[in-house]
C-alpha positions as CSV (number, residue, x, y, z in Angstrom):
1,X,18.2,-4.5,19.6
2,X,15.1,-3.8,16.8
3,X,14.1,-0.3,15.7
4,X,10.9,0.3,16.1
5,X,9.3,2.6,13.4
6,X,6.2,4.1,14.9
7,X,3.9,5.7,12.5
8,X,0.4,7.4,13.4
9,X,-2.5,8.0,11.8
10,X,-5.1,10.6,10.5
11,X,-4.4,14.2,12.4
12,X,-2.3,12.6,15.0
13,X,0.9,13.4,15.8
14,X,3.9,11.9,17.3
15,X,2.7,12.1,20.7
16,X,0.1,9.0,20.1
17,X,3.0,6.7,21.3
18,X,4.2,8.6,24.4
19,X,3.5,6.4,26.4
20,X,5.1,3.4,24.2
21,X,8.2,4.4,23.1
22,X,9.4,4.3,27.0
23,X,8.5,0.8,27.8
24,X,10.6,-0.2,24.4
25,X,13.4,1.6,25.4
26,X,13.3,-0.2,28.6
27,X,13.8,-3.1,26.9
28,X,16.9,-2.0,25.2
29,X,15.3,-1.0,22.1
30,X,15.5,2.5,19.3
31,X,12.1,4.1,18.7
32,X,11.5,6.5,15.8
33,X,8.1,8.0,16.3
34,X,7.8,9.7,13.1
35,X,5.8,13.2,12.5
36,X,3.7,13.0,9.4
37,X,3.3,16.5,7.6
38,X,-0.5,15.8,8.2
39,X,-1.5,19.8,7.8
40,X,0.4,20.1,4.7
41,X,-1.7,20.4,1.7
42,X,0.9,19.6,-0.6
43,X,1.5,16.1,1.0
44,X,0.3,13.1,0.0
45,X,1.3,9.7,0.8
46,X,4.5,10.0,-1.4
47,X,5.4,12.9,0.9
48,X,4.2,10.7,4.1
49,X,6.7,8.1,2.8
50,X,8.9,10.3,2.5
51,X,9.2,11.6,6.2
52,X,9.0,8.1,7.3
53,X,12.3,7.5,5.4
54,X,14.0,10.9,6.4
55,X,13.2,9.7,10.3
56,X,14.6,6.3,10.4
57,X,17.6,8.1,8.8
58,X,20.8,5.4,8.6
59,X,18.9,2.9,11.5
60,X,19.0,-0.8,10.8
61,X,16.7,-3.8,12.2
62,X,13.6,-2.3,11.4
63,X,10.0,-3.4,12.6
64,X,7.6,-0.9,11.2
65,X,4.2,-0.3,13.3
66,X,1.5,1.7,11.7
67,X,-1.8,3.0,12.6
68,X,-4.4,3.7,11.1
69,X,-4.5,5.8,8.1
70,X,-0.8,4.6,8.3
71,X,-1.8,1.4,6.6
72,X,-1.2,2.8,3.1
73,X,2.0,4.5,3.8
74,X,3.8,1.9,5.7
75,X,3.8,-0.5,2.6
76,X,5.7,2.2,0.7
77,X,8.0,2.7,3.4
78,X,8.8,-1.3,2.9
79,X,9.5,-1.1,-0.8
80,X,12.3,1.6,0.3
81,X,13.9,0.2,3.2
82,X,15.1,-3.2,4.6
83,X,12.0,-3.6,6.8
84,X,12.4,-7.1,9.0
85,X,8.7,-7.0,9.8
86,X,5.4,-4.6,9.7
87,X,2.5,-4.5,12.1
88,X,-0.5,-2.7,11.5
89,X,-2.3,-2.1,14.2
90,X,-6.2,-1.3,13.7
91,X,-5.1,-0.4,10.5
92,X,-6.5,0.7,6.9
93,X,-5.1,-2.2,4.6
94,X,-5.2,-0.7,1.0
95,X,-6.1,-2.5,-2.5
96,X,-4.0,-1.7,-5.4
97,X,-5.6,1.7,-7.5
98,X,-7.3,2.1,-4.3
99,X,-7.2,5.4,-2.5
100,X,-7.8,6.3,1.1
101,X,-10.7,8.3,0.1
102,X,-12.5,5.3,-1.5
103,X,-11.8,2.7,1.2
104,X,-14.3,3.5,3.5
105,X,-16.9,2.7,0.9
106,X,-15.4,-0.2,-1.3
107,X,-14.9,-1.6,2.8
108,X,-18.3,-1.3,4.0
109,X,-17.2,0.6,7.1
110,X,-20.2,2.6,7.5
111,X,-22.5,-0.5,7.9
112,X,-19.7,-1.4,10.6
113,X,-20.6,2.0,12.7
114,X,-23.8,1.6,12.2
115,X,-23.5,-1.6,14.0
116,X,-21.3,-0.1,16.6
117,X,-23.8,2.6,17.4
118,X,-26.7,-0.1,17.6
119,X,-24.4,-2.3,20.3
120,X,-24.2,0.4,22.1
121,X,-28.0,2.1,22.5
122,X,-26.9,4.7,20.0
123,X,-29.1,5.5,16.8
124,X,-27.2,3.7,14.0
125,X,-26.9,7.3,12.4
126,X,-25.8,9.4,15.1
127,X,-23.5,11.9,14.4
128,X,-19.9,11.3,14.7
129,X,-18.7,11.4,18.2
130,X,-15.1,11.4,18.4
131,X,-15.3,11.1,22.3
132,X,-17.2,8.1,21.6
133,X,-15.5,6.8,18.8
134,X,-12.1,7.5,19.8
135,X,-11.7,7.7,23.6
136,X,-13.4,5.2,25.0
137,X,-10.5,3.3,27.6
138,X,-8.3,6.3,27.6
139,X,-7.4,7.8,31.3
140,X,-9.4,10.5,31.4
141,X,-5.8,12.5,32.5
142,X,-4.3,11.3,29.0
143,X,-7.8,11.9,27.0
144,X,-7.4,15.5,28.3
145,X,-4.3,16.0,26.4
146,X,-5.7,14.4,23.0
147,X,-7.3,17.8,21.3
148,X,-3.5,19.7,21.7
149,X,-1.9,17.1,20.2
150,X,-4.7,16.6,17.1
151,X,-3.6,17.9,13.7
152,X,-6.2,19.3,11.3
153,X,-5.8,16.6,8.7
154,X,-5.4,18.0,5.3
155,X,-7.2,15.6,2.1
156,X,-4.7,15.2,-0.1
157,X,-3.6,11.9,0.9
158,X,-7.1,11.0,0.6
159,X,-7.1,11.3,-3.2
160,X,-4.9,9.7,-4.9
161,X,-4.6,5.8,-5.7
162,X,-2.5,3.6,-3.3
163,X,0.6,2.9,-6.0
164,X,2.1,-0.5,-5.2
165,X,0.7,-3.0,-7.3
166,X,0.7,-5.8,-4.7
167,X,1.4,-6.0,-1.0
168,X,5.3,-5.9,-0.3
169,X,6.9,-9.2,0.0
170,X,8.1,-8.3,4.1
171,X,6.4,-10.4,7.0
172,X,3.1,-8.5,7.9
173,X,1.2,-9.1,11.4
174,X,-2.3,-7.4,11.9
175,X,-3.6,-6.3,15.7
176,X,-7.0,-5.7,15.9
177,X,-8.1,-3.8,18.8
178,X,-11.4,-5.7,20.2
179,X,-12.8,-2.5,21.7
180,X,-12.8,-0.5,18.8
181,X,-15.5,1.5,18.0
182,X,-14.1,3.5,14.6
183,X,-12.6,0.2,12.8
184,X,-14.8,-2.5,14.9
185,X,-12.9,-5.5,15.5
186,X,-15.4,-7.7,13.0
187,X,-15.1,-5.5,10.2
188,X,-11.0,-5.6,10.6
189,X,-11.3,-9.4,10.9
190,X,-13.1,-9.6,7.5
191,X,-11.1,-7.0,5.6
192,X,-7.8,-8.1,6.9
193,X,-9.3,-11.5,5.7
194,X,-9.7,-10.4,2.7
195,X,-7.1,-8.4,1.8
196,X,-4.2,-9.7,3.4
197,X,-5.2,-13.7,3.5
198,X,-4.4,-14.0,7.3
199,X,-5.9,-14.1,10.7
200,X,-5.3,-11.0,12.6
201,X,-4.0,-11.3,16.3
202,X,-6.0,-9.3,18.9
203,X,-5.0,-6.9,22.1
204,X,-6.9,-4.6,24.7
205,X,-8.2,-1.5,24.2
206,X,-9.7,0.9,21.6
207,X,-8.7,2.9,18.4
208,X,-6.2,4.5,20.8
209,X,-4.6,1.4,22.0
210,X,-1.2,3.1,22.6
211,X,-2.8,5.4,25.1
212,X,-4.7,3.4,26.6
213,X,-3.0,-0.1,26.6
214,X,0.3,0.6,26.1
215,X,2.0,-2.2,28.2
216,X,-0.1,-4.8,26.1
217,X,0.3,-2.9,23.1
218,X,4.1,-3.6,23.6
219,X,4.0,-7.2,24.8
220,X,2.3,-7.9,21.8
221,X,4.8,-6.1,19.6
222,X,7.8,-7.9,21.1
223,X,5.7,-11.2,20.7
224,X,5.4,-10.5,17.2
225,X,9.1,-9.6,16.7
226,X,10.8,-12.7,18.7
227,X,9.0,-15.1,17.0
228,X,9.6,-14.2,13.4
């Protein structure tokens, strides 16, 4: 039996793996699906670490799945705990002295939304459209729910340099979500690329791949975990 260490990203909140945690379970596995103090001023990614660590408590057999903005805090999480294996899963991947507030330029993601919004008959400058960004592939029953369960995201993790000076020595698999429309699946391809020096696997759906794809999501997961 693994542990699996859910963290979510930007203004989310534990909810974004509802509908994951029970098809784990199923399988005879522990889920931690870990609340982030994402409306807390005084928290950065120190303090996101932090709650991470408090969550998983005394729990052994760790495979640590983040998303999103949970790409820079899963790496600390790794240099704290005996983490077996971490997936990130349409994920920011941090540079050393890089902060989450300078990634999406030193990235080039906004030339990557433009091209989204091109693809899809939208001007390549169009306003942001979470709906559009966000939703797409959600049940519209589970897309209803989204806005009660969305944070207001306070900036302060946003400022401050990523810490580690290197990526932790723990086994590291990337899932890039091919419908993507915030982190397109080209523009994760090439960061991860660069970054990380290996090709990422991809699964169904959107940003919100464990609301909308969550049986893949999983078999992808496990795939991941039994072959390490």
């Amino acid at each position: 039996m693994a542990t699996y260490v859910l963290i979510p990203g930007a203004g989310c909140d534990a909810w974004l793996w509802h509908r994951v945690t029970p098809l784990l379970r199923a399988r005879g596995h522990d889920t931690v699906a870990v609340e982030l103090p994402c409306e807390d001023d005084s928290a950065g990614l120190a303090e996101y670490a932090d709650a991470v660590v408090t969550a998983v408590g005394d729990r052994a057999d760790l495979v640590l799945v983040a998303h999103s903005l949970g790409g820079f805090t899963a790496p600390l999480v790794c240099e704290r705990l005996p983490v077996g294996l971490m997936v990130l899963l349409t994920a920011m991947v941090p540079s050393p002295g890089e902060s989450p507030g300078d990634w999406w330029t030193a990235t080039g993601h906004a030339q990557a939304v433009r091209e989204v919004n091109e693809r899809h008959g939208r001007p390549a400058d169009a306003p942001f459209d979470p709906d559009f960004a966000f939703l797409n592939g959600v049940p519209p029953e589970i897309a209803a729910q989204v806005e009660e369960h969305s944070l207001n995201q306070s900036g302060t993790p946003f400022l401050k340099p990523w810490p580690l000076p290197a990526w932790p020595d723990v086994p590291t698999r990337f899932l890039v979500c091919r419908d993507d429309r915030f982190f397109p699946a080209g523009f994760q391809r090439r960061v991860v690329r660069e970054r990380l020096g290996i090709v990422p696997d991809e699964t169904a759906g959107g940003h919100l791949a464990p609301l909308s794809h969550p049986e893949e999501l999983v078999e992808r997961l496990e795939a991941f975990r039994t072959t390490l």
